[in-house]
CHARMM-style PDB file with segment names, atoms N, HN, CA, C and O in Angstrom:
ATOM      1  N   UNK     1       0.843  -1.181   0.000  1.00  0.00      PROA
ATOM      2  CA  UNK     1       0.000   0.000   0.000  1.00  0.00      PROA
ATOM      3  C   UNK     1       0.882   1.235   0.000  1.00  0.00      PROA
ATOM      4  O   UNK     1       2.014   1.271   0.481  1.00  0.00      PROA
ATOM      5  N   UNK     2       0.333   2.113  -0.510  1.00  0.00      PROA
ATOM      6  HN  UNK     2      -0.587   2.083  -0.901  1.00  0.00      PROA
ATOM      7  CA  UNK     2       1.510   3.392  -0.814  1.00  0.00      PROA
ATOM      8  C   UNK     2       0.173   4.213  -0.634  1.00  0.00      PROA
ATOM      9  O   UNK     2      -0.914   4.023  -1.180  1.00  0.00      PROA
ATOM     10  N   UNK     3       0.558   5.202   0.304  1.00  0.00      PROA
ATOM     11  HN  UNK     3       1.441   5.356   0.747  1.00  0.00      PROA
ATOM     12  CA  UNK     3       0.187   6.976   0.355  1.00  0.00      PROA
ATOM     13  C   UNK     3       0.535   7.293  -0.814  1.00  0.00      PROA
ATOM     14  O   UNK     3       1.378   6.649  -1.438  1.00  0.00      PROA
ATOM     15  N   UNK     4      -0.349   8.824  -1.496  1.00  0.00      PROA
ATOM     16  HN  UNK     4      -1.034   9.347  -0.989  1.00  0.00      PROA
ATOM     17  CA  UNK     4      -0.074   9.123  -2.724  1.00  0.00      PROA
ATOM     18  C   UNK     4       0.660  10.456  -1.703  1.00  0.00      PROA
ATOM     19  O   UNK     4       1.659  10.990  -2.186  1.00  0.00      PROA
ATOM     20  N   UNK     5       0.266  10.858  -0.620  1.00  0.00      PROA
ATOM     21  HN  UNK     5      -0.546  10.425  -0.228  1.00  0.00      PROA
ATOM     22  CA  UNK     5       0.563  12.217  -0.007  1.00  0.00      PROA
ATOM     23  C   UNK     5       1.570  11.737   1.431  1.00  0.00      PROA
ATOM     24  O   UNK     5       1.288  11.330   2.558  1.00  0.00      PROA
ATOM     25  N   UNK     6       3.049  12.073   0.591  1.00  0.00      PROA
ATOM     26  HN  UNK     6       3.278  12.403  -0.325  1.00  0.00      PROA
ATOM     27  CA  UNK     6       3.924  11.497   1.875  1.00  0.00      PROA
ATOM     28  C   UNK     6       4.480  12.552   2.171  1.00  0.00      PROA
ATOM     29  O   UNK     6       4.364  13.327   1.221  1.00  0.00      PROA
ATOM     30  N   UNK     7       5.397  13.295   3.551  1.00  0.00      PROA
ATOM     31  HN  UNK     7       5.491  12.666   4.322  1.00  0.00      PROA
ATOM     32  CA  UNK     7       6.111  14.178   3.462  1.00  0.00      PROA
ATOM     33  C   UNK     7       7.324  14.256   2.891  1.00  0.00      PROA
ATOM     34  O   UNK     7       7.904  15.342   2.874  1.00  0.00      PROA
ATOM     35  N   UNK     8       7.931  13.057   2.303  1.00  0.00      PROA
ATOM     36  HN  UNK     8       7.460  12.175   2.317  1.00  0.00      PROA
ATOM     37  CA  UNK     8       9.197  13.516   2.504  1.00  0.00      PROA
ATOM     38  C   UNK     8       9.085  12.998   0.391  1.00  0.00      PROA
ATOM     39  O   UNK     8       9.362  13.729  -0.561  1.00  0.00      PROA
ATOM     40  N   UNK     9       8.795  12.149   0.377  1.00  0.00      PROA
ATOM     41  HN  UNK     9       8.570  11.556   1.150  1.00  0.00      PROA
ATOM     42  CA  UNK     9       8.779  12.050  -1.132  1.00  0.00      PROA
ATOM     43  C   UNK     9       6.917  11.894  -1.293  1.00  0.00      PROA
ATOM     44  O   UNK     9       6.169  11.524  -0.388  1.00  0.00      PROA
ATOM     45  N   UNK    10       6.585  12.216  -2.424  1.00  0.00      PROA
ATOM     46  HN  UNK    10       7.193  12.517  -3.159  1.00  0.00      PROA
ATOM     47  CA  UNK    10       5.375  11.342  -2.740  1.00  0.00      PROA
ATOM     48  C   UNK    10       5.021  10.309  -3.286  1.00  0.00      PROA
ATOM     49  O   UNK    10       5.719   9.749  -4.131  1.00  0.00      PROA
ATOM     50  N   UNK    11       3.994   9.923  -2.940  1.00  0.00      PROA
ATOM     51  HN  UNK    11       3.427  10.378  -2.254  1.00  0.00      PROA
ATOM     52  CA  UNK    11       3.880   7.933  -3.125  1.00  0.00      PROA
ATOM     53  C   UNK    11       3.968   7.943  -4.690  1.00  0.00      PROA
ATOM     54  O   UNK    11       4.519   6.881  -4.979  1.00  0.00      PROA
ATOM     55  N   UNK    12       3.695   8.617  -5.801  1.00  0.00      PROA
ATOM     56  HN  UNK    12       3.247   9.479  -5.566  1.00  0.00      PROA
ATOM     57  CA  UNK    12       3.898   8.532  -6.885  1.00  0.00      PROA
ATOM     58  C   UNK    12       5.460   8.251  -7.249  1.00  0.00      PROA
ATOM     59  O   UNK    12       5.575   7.169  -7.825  1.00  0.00      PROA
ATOM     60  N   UNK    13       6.559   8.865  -7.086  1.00  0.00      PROA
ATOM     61  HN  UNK    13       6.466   9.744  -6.619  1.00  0.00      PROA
ATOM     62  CA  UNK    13       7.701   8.836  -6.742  1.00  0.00      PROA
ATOM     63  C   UNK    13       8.401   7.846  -6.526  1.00  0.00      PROA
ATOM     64  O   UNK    13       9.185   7.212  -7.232  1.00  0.00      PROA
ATOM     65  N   UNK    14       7.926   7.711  -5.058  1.00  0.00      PROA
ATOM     66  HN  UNK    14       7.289   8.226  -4.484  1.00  0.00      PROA
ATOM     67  CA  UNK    14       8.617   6.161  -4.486  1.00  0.00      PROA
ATOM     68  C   UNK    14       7.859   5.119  -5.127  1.00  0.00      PROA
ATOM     69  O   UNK    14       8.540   4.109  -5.304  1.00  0.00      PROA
ATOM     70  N   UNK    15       6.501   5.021  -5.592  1.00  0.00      PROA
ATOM     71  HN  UNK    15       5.948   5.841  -5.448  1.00  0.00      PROA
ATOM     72  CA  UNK    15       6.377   4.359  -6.496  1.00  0.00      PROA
ATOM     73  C   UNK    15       6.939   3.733  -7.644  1.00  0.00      PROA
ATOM     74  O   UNK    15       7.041   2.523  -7.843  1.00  0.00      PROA
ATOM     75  N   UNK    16       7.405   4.963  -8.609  1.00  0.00      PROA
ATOM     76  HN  UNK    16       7.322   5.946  -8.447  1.00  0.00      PROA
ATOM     77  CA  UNK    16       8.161   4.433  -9.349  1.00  0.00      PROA
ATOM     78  C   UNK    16       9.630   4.032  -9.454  1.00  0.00      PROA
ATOM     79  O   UNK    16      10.194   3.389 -10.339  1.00  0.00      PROA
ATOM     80  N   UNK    17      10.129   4.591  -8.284  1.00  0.00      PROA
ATOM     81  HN  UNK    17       9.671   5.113  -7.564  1.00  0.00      PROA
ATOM     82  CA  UNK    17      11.728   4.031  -8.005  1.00  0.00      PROA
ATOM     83  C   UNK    17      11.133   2.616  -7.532  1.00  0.00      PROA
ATOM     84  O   UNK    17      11.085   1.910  -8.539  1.00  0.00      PROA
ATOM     85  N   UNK    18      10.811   2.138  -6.774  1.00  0.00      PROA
ATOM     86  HN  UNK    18      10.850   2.711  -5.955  1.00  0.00      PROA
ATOM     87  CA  UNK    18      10.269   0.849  -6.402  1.00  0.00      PROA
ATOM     88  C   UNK    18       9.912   0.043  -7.810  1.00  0.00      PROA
ATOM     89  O   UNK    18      10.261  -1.136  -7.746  1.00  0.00      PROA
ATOM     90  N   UNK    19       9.524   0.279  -8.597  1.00  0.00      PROA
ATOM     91  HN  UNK    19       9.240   1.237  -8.649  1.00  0.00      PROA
ATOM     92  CA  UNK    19       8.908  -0.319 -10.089  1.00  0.00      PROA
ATOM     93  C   UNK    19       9.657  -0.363 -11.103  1.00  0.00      PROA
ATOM     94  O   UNK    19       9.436  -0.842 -12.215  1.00  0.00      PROA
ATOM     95  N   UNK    20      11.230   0.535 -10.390  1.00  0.00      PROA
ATOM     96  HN  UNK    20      11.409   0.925  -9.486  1.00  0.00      PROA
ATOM     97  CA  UNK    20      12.752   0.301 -11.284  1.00  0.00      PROA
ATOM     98  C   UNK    20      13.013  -0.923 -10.863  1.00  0.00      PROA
ATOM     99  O   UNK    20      13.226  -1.840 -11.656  1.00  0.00      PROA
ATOM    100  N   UNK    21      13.026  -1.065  -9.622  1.00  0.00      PROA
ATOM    101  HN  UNK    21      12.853  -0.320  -8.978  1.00  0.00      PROA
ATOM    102  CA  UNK    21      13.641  -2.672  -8.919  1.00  0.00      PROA
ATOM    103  C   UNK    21      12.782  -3.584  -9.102  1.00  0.00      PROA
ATOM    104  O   UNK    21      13.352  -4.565  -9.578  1.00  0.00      PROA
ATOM    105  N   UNK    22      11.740  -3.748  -8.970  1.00  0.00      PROA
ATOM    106  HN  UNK    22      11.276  -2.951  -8.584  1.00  0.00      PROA
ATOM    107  CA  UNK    22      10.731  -4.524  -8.408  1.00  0.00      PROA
ATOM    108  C   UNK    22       9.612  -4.287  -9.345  1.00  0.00      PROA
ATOM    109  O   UNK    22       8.586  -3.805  -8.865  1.00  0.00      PROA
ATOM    110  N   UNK    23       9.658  -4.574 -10.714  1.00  0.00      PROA
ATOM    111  HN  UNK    23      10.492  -4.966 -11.104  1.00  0.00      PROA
ATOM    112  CA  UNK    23       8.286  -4.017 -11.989  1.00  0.00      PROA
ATOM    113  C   UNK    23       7.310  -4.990 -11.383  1.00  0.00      PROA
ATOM    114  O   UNK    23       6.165  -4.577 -11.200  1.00  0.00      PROA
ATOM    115  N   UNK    24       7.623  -6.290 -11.030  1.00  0.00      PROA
ATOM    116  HN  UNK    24       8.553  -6.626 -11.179  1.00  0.00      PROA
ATOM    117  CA  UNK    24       6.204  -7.295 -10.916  1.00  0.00      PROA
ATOM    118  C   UNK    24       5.455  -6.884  -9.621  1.00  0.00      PROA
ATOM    119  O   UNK    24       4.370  -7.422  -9.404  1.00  0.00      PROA
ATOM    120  N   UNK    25       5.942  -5.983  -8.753  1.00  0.00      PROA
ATOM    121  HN  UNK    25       6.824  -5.546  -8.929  1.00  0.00      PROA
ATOM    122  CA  UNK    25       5.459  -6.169  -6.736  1.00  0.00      PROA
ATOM    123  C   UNK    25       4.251  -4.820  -7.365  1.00  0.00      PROA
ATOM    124  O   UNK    25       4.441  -3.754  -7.951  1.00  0.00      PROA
ATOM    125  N   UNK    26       2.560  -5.797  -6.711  1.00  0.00      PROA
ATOM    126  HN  UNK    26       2.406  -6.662  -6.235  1.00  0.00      PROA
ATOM    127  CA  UNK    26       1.949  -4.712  -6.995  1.00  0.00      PROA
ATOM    128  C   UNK    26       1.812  -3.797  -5.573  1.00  0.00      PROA
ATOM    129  O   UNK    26       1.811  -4.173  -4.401  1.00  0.00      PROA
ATOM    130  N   UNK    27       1.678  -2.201  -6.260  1.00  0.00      PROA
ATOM    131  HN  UNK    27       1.678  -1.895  -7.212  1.00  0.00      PROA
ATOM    132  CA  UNK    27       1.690  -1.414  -5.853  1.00  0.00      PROA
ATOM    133  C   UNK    27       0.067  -0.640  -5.564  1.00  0.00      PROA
ATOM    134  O   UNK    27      -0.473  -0.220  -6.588  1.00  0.00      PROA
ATOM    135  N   UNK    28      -0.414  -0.519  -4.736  1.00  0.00      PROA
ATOM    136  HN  UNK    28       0.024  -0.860  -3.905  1.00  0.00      PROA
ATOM    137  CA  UNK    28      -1.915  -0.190  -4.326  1.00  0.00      PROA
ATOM    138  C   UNK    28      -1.514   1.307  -3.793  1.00  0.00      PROA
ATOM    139  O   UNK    28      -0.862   1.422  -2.756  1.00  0.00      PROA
ATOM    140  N   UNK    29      -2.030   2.708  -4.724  1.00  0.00      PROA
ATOM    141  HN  UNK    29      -2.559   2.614  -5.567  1.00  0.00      PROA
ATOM    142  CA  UNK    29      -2.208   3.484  -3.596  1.00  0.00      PROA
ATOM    143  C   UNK    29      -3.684   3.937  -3.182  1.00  0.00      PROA
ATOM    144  O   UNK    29      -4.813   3.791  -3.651  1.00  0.00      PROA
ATOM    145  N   UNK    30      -3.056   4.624  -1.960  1.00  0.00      PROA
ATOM    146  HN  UNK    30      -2.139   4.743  -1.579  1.00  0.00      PROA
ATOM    147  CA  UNK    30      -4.827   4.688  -1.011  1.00  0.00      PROA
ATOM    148  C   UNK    30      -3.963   6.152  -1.044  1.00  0.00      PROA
ATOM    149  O   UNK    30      -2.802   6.560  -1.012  1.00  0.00      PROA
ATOM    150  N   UNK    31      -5.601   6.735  -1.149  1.00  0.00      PROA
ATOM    151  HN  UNK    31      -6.544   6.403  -1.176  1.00  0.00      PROA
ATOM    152  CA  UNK    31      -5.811   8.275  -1.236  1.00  0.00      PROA
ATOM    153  C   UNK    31      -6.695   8.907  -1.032  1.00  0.00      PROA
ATOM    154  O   UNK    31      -7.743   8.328  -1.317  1.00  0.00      PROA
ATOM    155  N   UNK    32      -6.837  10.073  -0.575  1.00  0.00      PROA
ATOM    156  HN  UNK    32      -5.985  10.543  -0.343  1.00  0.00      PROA
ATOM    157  CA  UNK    32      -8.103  10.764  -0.043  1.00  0.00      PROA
ATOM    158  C   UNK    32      -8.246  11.802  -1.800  1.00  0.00      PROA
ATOM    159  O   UNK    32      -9.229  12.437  -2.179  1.00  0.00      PROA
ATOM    160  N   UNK    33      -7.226  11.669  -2.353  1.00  0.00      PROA
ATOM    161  HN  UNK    33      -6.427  11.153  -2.045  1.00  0.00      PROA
ATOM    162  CA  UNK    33      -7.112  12.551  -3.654  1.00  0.00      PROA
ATOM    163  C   UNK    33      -7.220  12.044  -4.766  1.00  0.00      PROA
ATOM    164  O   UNK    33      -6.250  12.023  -5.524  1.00  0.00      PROA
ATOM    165  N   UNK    34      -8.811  11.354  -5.231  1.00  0.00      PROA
ATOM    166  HN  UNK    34      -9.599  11.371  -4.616  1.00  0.00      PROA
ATOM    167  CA  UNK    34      -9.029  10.724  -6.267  1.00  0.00      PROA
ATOM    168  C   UNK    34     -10.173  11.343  -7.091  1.00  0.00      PROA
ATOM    169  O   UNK    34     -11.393  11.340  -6.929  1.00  0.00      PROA
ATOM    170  N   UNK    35      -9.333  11.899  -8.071  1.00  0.00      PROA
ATOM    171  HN  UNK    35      -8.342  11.901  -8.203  1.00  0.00      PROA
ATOM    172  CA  UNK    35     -10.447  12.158  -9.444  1.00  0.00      PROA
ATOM    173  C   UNK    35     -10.004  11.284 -10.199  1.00  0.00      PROA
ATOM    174  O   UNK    35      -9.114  10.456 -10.008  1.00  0.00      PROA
ATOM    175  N   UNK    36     -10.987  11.581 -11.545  1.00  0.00      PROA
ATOM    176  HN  UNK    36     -11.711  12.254 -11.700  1.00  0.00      PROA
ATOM    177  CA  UNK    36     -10.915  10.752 -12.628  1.00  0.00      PROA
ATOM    178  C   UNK    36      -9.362  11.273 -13.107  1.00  0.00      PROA
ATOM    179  O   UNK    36      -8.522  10.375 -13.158  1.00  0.00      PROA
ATOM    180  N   UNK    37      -8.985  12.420 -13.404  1.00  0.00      PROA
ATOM    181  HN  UNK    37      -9.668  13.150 -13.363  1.00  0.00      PROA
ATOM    182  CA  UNK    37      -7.330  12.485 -13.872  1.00  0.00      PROA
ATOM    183  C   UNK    37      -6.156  11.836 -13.067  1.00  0.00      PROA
ATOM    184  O   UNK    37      -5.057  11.540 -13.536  1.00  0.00      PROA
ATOM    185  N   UNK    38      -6.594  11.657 -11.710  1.00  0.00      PROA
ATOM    186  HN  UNK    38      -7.487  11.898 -11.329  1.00  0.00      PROA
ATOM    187  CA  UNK    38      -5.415  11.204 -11.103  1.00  0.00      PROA
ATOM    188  C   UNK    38      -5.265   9.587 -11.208  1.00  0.00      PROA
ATOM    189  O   UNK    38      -4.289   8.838 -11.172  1.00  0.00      PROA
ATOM    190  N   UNK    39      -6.784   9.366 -11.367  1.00  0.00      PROA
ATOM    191  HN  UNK    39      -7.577   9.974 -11.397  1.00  0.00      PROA
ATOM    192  CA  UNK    39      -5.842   7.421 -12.062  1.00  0.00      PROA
ATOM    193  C   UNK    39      -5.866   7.619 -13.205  1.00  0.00      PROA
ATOM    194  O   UNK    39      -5.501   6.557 -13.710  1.00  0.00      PROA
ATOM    195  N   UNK    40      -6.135   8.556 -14.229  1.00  0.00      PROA
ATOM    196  HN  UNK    40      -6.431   9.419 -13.818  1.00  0.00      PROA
ATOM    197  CA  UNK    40      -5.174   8.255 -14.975  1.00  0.00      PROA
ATOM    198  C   UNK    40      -3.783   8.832 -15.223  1.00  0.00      PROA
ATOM    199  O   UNK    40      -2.835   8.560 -15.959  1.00  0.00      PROA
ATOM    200  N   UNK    41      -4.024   9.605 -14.436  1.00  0.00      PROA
ATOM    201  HN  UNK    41      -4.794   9.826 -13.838  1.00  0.00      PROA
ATOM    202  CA  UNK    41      -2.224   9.934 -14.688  1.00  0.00      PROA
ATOM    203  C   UNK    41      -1.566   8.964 -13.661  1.00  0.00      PROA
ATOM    204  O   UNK    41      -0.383   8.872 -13.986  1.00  0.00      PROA
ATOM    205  N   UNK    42      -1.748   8.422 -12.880  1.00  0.00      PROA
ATOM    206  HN  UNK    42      -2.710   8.496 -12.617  1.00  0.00      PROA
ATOM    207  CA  UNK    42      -1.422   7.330 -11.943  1.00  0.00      PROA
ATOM    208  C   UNK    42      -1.203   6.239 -12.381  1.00  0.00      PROA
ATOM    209  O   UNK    42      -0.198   5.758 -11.856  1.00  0.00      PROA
ATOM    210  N   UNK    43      -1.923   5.244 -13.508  1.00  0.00      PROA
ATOM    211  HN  UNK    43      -2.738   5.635 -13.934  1.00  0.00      PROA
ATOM    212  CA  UNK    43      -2.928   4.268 -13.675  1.00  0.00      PROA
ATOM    213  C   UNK    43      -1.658   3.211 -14.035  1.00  0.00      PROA
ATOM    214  O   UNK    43      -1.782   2.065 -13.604  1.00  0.00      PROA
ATOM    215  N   UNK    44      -0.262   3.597 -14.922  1.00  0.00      PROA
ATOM    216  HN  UNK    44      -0.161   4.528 -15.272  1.00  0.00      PROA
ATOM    217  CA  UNK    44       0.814   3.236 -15.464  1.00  0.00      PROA
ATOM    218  C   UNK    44       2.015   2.958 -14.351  1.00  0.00      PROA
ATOM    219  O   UNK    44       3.087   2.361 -14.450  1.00  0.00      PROA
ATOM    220  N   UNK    45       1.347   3.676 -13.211  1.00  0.00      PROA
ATOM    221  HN  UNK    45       0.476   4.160 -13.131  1.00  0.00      PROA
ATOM    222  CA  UNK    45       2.565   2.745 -12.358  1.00  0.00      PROA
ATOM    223  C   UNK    45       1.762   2.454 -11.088  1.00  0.00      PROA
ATOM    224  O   UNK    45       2.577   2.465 -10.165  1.00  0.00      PROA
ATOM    225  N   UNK    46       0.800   2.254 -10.722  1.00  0.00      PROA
ATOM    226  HN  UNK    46       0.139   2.245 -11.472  1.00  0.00      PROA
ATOM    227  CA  UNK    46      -0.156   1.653  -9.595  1.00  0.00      PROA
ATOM    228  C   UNK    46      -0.751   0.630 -10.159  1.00  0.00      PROA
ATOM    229  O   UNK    46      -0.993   0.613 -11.366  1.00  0.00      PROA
ATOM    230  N   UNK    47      -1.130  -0.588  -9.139  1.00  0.00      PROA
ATOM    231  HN  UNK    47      -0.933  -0.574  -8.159  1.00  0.00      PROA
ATOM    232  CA  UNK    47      -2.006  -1.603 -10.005  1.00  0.00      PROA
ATOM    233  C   UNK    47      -3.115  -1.928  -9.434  1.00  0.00      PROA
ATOM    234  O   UNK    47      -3.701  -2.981  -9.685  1.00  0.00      PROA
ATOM    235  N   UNK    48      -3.663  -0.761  -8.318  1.00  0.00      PROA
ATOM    236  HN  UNK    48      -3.188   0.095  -8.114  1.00  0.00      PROA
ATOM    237  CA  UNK    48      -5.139  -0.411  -8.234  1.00  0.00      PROA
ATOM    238  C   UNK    48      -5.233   0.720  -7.418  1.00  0.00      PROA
ATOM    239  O   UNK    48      -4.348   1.528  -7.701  1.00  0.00      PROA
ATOM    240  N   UNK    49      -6.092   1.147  -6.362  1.00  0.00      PROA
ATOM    241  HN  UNK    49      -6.811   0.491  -6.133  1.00  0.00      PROA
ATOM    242  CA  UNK    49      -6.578   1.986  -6.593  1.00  0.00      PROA
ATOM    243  C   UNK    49      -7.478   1.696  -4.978  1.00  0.00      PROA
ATOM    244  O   UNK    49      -8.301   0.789  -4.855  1.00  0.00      PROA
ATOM    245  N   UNK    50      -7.055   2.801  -3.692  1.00  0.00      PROA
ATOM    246  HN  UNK    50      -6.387   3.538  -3.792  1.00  0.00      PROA
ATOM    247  CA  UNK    50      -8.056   2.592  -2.896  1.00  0.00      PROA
ATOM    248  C   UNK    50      -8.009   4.136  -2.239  1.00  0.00      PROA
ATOM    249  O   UNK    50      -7.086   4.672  -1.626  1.00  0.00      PROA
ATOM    250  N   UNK    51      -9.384   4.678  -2.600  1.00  0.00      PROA
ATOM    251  HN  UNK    51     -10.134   4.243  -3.098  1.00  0.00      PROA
ATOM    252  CA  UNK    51     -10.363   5.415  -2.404  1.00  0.00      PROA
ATOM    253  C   UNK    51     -10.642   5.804  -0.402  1.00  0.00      PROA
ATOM    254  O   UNK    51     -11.291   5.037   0.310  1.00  0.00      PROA
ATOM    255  N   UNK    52      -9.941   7.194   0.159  1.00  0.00      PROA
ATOM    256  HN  UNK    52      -9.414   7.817  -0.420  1.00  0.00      PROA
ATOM    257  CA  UNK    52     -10.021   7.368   1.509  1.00  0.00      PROA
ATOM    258  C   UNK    52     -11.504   7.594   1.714  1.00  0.00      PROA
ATOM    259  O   UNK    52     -12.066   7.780   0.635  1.00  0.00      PROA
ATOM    260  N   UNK    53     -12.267   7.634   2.701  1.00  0.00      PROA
ATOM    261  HN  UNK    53     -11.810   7.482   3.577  1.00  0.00      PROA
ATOM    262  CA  UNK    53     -12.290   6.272   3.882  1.00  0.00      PROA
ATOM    263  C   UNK    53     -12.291   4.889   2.915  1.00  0.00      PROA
ATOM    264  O   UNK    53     -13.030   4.911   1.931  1.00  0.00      PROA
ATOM    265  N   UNK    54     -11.771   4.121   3.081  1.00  0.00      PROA
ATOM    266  HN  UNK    54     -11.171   4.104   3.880  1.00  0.00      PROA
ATOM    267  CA  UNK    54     -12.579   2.596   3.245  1.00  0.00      PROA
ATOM    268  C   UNK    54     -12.509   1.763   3.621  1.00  0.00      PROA
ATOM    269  O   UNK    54     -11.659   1.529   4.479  1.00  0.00      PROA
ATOM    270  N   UNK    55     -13.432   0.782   3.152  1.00  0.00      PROA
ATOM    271  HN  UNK    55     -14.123   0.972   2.455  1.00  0.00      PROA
ATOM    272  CA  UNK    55     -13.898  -0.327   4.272  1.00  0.00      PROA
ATOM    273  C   UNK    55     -12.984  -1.821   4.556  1.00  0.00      PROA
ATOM    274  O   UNK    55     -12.891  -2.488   3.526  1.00  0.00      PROA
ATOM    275  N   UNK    56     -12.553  -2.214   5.333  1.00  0.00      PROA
ATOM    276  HN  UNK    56     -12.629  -1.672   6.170  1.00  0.00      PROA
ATOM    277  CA  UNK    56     -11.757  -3.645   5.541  1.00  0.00      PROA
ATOM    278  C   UNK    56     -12.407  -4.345   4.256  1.00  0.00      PROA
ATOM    279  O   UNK    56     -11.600  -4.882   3.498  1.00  0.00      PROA
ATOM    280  N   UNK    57     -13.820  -4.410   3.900  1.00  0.00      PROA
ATOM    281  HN  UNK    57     -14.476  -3.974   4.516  1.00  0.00      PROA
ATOM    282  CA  UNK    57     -13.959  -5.435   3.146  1.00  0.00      PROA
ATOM    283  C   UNK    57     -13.187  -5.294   1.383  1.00  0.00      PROA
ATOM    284  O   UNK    57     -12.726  -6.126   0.601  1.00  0.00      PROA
ATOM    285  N   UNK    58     -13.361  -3.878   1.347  1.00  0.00      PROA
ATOM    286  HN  UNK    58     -13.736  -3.203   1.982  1.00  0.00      PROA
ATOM    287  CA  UNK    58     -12.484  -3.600   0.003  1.00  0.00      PROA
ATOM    288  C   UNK    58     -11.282  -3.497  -0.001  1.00  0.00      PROA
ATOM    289  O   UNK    58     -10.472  -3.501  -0.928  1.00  0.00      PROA
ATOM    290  N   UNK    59     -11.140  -3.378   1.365  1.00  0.00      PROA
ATOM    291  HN  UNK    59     -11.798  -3.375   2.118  1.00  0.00      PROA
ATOM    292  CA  UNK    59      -9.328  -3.400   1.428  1.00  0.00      PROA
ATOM    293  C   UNK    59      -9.159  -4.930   1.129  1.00  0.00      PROA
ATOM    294  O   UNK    59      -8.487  -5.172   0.126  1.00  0.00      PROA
ATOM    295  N   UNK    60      -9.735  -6.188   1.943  1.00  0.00      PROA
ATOM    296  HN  UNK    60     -10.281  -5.991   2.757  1.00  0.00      PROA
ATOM    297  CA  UNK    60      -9.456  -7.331   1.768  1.00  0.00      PROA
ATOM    298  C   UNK    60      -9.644  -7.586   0.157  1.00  0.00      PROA
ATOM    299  O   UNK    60      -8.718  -8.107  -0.466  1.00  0.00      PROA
ATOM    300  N   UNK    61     -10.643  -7.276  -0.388  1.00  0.00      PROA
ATOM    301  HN  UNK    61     -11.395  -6.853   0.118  1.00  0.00      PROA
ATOM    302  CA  UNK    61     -11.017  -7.576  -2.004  1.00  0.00      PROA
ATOM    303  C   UNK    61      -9.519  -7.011  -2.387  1.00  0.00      PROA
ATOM    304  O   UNK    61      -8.931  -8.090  -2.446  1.00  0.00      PROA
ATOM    305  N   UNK    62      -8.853  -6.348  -2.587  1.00  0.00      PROA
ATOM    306  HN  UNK    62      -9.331  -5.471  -2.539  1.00  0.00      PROA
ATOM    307  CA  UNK    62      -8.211  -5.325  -3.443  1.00  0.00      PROA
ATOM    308  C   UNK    62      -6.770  -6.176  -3.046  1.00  0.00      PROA
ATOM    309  O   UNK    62      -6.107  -6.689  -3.947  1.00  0.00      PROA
ATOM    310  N   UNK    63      -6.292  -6.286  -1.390  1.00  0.00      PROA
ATOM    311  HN  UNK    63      -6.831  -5.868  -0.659  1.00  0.00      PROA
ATOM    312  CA  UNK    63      -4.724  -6.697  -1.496  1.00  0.00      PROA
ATOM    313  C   UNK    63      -5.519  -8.834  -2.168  1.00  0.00      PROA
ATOM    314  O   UNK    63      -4.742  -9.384  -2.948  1.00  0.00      PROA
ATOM    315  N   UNK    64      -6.436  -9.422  -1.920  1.00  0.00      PROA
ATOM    316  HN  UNK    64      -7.068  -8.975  -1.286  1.00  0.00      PROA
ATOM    317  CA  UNK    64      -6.763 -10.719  -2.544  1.00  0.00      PROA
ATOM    318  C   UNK    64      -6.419 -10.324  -3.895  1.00  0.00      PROA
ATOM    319  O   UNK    64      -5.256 -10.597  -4.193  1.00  0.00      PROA
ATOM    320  N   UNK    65      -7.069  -9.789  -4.745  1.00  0.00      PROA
ATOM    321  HN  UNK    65      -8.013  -9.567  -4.503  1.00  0.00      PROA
ATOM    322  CA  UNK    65      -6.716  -9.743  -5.777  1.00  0.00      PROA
ATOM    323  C   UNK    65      -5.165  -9.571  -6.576  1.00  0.00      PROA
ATOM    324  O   UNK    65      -5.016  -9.783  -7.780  1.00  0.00      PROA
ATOM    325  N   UNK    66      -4.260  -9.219  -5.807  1.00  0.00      PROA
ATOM    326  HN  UNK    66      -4.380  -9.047  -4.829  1.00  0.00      PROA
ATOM    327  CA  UNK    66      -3.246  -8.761  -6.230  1.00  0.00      PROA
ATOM    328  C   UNK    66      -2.023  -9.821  -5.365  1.00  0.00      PROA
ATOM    329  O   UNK    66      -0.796  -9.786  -5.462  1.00  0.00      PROA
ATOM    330  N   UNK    67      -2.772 -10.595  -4.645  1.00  0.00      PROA
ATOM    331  HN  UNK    67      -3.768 -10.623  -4.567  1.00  0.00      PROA
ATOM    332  CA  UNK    67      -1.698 -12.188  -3.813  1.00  0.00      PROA
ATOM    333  C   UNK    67      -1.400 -12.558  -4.511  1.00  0.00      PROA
ATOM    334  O   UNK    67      -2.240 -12.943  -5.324  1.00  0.00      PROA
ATOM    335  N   UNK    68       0.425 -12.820  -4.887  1.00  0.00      PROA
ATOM    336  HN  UNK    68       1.107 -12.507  -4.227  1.00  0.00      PROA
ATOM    337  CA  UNK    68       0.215 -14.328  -5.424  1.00  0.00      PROA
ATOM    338  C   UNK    68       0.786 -15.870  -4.203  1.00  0.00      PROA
ATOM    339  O   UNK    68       1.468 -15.967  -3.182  1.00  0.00      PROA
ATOM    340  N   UNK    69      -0.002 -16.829  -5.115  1.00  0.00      PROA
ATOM    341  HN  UNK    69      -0.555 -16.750  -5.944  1.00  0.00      PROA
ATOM    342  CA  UNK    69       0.841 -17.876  -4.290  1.00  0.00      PROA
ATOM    343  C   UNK    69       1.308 -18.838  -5.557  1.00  0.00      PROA
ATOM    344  O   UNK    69       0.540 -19.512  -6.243  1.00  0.00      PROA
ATOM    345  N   UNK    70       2.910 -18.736  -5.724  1.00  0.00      PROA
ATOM    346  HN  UNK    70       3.535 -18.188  -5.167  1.00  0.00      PROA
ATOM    347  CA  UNK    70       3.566 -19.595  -6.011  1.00  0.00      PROA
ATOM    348  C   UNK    70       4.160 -20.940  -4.659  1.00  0.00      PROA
ATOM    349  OT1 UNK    70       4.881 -21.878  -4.997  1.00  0.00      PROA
TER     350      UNK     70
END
């Protein structure tokens, strides 16, 4: 899970230095700052998308979807 609003870098940022090393580890950010432009200007290095407040149950849907088990 990645903040899009960090102090010291922003989650967009460390996002993508993280996605230099690590392209396959998905990256979820949670944000209180979601319009329609910001996933898409987001959309190319996040691989979903969670919407401030929400609920355990979409949090559980969202990191399930993105488990793997080898």
């Amino acid at each position: 899970l990645m903040d899009i609003k960090m102090p010291v870098m922003d989650g967009y940022t460390a996002a993508k230095k993280i996605k230099e090393i690590r392209p396959n580890l998905p990256i979820i950010a949670q944000t209180a700052y979601a319009t329609k432009q910001d996933f898409i200007k987001y959309n190319h290095i996040f691989d979903d998308y969670l919407t401030k407040p929400y609920s355990t149950d979409k949090l559980a849907e969202i990191i399930n979807k993105h488990l793997y088990f080898k």
